[in-house]
N, C-alpha and C positions, 0 to 999 in steps of 0.2 A: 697481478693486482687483485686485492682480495673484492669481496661485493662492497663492502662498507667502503674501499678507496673509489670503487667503481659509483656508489651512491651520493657521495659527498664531493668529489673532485670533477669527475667527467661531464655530469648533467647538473641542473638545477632543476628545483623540485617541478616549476611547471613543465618542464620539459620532458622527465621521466614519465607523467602525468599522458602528456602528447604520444608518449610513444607507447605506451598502454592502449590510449585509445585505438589507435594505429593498429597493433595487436589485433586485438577485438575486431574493427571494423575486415581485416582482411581475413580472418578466421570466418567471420559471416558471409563474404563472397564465396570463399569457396565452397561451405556448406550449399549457398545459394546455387550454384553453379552444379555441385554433384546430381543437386533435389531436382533441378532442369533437367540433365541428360538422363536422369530415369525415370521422367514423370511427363516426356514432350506427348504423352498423350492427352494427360490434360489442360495442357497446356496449349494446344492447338485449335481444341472448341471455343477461348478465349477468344483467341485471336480473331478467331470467325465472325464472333459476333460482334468485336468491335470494329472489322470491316464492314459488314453488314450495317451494324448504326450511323457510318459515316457516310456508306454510299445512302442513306437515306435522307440525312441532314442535308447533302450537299444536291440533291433531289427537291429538295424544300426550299432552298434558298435559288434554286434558277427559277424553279415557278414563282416565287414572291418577287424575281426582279421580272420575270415577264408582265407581271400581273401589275405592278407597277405603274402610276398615272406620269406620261411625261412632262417637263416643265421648261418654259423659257428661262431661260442663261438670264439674260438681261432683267427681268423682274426678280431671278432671285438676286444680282447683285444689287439692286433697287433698295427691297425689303430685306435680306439678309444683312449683307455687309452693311450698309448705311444705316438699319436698324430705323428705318422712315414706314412706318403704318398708316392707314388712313388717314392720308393725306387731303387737302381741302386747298388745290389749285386756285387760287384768283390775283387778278393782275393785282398790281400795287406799285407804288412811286417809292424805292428802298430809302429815300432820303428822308420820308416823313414816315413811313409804317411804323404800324404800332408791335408793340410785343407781341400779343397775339394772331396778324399775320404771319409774323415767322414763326410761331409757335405751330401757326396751322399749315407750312411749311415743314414743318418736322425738323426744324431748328432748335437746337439744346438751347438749355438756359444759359450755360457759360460760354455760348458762342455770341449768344444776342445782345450777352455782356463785353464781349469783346467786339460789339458793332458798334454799340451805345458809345466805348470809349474810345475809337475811330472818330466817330460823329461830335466829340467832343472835343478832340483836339483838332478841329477845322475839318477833318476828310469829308468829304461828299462821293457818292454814287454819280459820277459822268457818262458811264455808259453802263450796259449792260455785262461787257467783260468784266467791270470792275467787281464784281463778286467773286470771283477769284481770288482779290487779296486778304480776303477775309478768312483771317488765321483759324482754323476749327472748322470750317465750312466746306465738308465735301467734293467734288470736284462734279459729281452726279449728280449733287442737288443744287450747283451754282446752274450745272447745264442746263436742267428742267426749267429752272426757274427764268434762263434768260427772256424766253419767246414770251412772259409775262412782263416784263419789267416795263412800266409806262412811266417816264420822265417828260417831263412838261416841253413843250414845245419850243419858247424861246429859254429853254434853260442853259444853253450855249453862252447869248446874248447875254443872260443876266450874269454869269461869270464875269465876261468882260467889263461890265460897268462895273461890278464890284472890284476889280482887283487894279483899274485905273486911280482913285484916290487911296488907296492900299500899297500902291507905288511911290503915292504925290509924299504920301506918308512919313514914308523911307529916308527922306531929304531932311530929315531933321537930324541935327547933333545931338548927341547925346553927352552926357559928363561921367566919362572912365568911373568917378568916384561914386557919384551919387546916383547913379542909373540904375531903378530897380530891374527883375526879372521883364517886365511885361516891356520898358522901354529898348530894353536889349532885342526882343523879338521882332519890335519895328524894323529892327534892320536885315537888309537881304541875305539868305541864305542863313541864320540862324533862328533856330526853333526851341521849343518851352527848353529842351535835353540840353543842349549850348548854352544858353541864355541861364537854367540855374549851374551848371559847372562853372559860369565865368564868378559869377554872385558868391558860391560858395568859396573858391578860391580865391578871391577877393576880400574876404571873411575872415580866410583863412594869414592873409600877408600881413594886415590892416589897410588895404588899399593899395590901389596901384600907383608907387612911381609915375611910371610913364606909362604909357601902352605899348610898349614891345612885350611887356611884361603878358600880354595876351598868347603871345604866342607859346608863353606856358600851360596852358589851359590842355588838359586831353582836348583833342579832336579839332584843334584849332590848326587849320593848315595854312599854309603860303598865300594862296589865291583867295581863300575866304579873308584871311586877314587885310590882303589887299585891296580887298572888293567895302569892307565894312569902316577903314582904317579914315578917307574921308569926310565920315561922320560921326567921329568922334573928338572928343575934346578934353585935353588932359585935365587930369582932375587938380583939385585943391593940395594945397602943403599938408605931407604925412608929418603929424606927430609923432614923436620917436619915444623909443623906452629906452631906461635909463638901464647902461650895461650893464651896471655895476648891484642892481638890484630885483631884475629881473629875473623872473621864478622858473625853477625849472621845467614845470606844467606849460608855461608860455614858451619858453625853449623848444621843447617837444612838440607842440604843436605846430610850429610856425617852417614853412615848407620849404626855409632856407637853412634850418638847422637840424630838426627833427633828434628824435632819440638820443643817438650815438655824440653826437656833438654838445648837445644839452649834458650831458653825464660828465663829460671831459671838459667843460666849459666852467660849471660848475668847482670843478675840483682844482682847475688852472687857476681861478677865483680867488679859492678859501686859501690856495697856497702862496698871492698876489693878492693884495687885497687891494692894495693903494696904484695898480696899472691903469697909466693916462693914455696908453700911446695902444695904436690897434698893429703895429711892425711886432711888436711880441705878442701875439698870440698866433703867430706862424708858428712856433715852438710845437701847435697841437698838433699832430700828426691829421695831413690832409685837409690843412687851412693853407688853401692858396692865396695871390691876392684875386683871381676872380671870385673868390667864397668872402673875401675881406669888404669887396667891394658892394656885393649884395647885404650881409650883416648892415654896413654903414650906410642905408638906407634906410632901415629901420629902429636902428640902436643908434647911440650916441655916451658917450660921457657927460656923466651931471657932475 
């Protein structure tokens, strides 16, 4: 094989390239290598003197750690880690303190805002451990802080009167239909998070049938629904939308049809125009009658 077969077929251009360098770099070791075995003369007062500069570096750094001021562990996790400076201990009631207690606590802003909305949604400071729950708050600086925390003396007592007619409360009925967010929270064991899921999902049907229909709700479980189910009162007669003119947008939305059934509902429609009877539209793949029977709760034929 002549060069020209050997240049064109064998390699490709960056490769011949690679093996050039390749060349060159081991042509320069061995020159490297000769220049060493005839020249270890001087090459060994090198050597000496960068022994010499390291035994003297390493001379320098034992005496800078002997010389060294020692420090307690615990202050530096204090001030290091937790990143807390002059600091300005004073007792305080966490239920009322102001921003600027915890700030002279060495409390971030985005934690005193995550206390503020604690303090908002009902939580209260009951004891002293309770700074622990406070999501962003150190574990170091809840402990400092415990041996100050001054809560009022009958603040036990005042709990219990307060959450006696907060109970008596409870006892009332509410109407599935018409029951805002705030009246839903009256009831035991559901909070703001339960109380808007039920509202939006509710929003979302056009209202509840019945109330079993609760137990579709995220986070609505067996016992809560048992526990709340007493005081409730089914709502008023759903108005129904007309099947046969119902928009896709409302199809899609609505949490017994969604998407996929909307598009094929639609099209079963335009290809039917004049269907009275809800036994054919089994035909759509994945219309049971348990799917038939939830539609005919909210659709109807006009």
């Amino acid at each position: 094989m002549n060069f020209k077969a050997w240049k064109t077929s064998l390699f490709t251009q960056k490769e011949r390239a690679g093996i050039l360098v390749l060349m060159v770099l081991l042509i320069l070791i061995q020159c490297y290598r000769y220049y060493a075995e005839n020249n270890h003369q001087v090459i060994k007062p090198t050597i000496q003197v960068v022994d010499s500069l390291l035994q003297s570096a390493n001379t320098h750094q034992a005496e800078s750690w002997k010389n060294k001021p020692s420090y307690n562990y615990e202050d530096r996790k204090l001030t290091v880690n937790n990143k807390r400076k002059n600091l300005h201990p004073v007792k305080f009631d966490p239920n009322t303190a102001s921003d600027q207690i915890w700030i002279d606590w060495g409390v971030r802003p985005k934690t005193i805002q995550t206390i503020r909305r604690f303090q908002e949604k009902g939580g209260r400071f009951r004891s002293p451990e309770d700074l622990f729950r406070i999501w962003g708050l150190d574990s170091m600086t809840a402990k400092q802080m415990q041996s100050y925390v001054e809560l009022p003396p009958n603040f036990q007592s005042s709990k219990t009167e307060i959450s006696k007619p907060w109970i008596e409360k409870k006892k009332n009925k509410i109407d599935i239909n018409l029951a805002d967010s705030t009246s839903w929270e009256d009831l035991p064991g559901i909070g703001p998070v339960m109380a808007s899921r039920i509202v939006r999902y509710r929003n979302r049907l056009g209202g509840f049938a019945n109330r079993n229909q609760l137990h579709e709700v995220y986070g609505m479980t067996d016992s809560l629904y048992e526990k709340i189910s007493p005081m409730l009162v089914d709502g008023i007669p759903l108005s129904k939308h007309n099947w046969n003119t119902v928009t896709e947008s409302e199809l899609k939305s609505h949490p017994y049809v969604g998407p996929k059934f909307a598009r094929l509902i639609l099209r079963f429609r335009e290809q039917h125009p004049e269907l009275k009877s809800w036994e054919i539209w089994k035909r759509i793949p994945g219309v049971t009658d348990s799917v038939l029977e939830k539609w005919q709760l909210y659709f109807e034929f006009k």
